[in-house]
Backbone as JSON, one array per atom type, in Angstrom:
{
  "sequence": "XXXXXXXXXXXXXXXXXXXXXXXXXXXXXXXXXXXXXXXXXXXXXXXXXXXXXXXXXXXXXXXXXXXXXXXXXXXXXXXX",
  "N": [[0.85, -1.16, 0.0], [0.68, 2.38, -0.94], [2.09, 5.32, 0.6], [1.07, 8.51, 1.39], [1.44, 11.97, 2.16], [-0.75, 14.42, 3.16], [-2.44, 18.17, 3.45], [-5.43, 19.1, 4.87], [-7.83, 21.38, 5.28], [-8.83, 22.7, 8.34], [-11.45, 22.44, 8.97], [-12.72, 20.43, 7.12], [-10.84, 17.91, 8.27], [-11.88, 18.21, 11.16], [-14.52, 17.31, 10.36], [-13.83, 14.55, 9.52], [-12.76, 13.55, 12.09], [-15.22, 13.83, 13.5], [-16.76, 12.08, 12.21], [-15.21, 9.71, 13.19], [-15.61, 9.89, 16.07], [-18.41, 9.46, 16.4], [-18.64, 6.81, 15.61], [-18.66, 6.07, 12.93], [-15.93, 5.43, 11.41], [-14.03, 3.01, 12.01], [-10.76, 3.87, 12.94], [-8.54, 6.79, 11.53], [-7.49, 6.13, 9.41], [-8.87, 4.38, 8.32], [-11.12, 5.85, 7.66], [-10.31, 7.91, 6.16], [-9.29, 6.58, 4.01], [-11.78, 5.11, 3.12], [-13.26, 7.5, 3.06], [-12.05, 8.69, 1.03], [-11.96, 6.58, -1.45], [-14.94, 6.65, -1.64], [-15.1, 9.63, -3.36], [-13.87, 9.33, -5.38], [-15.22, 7.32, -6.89], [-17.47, 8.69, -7.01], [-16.96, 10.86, -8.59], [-16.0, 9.13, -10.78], [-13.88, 8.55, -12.73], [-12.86, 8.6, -16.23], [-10.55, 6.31, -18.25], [-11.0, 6.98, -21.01], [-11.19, 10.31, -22.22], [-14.79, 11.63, -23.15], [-14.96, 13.73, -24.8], [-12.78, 15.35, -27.24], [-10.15, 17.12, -26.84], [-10.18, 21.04, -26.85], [-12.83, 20.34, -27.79], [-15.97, 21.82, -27.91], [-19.33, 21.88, -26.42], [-21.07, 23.79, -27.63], [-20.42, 23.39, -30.62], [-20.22, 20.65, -30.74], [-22.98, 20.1, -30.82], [-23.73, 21.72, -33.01], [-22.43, 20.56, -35.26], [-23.67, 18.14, -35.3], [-26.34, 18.33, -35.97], [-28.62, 18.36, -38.83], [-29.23, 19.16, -42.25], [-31.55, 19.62, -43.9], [-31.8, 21.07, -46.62], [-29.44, 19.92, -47.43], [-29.41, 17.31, -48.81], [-29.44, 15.67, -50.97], [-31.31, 13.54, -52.61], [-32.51, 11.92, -55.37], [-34.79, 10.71, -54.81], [-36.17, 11.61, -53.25], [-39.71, 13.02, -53.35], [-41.28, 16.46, -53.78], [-43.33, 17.29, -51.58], [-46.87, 19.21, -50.99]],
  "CA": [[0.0, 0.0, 0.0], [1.24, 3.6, -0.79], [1.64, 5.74, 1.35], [0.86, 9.8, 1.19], [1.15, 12.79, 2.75], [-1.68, 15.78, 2.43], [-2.48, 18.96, 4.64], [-6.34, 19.04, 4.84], [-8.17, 22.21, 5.89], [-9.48, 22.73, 9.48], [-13.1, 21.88, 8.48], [-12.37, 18.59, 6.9], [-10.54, 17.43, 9.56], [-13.1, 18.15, 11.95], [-15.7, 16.2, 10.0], [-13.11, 12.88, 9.72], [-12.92, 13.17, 13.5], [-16.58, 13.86, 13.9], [-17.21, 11.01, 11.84], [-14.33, 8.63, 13.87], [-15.99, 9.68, 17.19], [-20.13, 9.09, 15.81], [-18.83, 5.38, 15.21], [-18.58, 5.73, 11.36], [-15.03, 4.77, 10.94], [-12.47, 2.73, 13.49], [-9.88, 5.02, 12.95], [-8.71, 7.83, 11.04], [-6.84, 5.92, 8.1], [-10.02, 3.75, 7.42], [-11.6, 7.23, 7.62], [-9.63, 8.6, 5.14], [-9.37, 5.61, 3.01], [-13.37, 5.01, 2.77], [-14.01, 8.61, 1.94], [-11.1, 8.69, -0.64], [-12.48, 5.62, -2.19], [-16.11, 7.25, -2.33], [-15.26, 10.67, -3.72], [-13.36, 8.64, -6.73], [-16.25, 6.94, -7.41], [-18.23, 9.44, -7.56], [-16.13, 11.49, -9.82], [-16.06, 8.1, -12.35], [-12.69, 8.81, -13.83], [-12.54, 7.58, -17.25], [-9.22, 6.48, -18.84], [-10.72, 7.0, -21.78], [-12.26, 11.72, -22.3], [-15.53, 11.68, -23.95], [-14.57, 14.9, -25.82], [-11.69, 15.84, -27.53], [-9.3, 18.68, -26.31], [-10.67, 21.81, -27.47], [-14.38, 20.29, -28.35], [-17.21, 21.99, -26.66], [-20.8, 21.08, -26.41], [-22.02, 23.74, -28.95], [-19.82, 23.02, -31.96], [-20.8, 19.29, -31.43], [-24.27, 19.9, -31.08], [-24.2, 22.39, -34.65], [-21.39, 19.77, -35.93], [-24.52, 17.19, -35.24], [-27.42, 18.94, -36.72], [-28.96, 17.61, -40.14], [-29.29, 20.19, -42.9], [-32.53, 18.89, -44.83], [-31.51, 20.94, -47.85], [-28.15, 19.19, -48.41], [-30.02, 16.21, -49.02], [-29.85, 15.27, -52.51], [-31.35, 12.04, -53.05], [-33.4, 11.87, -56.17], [-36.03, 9.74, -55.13], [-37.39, 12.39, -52.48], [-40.66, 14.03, -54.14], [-41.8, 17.25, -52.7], [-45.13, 17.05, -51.12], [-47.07, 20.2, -50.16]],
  "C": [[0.9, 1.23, 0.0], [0.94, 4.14, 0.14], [1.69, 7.69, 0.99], [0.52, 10.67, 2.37], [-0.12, 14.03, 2.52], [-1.58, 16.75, 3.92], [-4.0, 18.68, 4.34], [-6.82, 20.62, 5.88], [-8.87, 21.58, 7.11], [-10.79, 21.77, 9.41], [-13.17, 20.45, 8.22], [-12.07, 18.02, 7.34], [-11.26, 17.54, 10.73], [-13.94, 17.0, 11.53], [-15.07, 14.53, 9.97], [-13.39, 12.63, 11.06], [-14.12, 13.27, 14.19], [-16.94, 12.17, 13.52], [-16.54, 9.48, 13.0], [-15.23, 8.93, 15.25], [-17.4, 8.97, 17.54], [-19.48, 7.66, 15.48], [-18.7, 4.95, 13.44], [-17.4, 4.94, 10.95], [-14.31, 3.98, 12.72], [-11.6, 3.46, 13.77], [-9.79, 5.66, 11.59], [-7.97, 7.41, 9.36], [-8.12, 4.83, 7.53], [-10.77, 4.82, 6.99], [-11.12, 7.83, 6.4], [-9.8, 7.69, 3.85], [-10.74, 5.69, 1.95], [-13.66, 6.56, 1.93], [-13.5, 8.66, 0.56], [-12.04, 8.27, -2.09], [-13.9, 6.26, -2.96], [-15.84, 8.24, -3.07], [-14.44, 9.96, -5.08], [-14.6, 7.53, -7.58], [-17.24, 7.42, -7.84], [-18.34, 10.33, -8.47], [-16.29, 10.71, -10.95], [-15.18, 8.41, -12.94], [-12.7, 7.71, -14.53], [-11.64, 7.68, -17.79], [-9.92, 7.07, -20.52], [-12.08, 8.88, -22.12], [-13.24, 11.01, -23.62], [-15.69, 12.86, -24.67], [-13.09, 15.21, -26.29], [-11.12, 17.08, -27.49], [-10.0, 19.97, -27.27], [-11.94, 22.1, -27.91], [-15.15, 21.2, -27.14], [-18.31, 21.65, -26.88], [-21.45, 22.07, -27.59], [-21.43, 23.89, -30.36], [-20.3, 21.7, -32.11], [-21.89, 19.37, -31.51], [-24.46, 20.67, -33.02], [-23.71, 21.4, -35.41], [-23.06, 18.41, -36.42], [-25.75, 17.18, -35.78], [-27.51, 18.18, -38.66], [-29.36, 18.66, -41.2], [-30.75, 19.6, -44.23], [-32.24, 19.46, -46.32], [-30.26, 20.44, -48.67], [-28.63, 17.92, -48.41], [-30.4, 16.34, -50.78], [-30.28, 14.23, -53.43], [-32.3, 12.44, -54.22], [-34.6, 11.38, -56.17], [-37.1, 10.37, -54.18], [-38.35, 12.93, -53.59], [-41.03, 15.19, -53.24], [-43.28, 17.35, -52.72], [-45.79, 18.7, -50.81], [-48.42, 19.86, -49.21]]
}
């Protein structure tokens, strides 16, 4: 197991040791561990970005759009 150093603000440290005294954890490195674990899970890091550097959401959405008059099939008829 690695091991790591961090500083943690006041606050946060409070709530670990709130939590260690309320019975949540045994001690303060399962404490630490457990939350770790959750807040990485909840994040969902994926090895693999679902956008590419630079993309943003409204170039792919225009990028994604359907242009009905560049449609040149011959076999449409126009209806009115």
């Amino acid at each position: 197991m690695s091991e790591t150093t961090i500083d943690l603000p006041d606050r946060i440290d409070s709530e670990i040791e709130r939590f260690i005294q309320q019975g949540e954890f045994i001690n303060r490195d399962e404490a630490v561990e457990e939350l770790l674990t959750l807040g990485l899970t909840a994040f969902d890091v994926d090895d693999e970005p679902t956008q590419n550097p630079g993309e943003d959401l409204f170039t792919q959405a225009t990028d994604d759009q359907h242009d009905p008059a560049a449609d040149m099939d011959p076999d449409d008829e126009y209806t009115l």
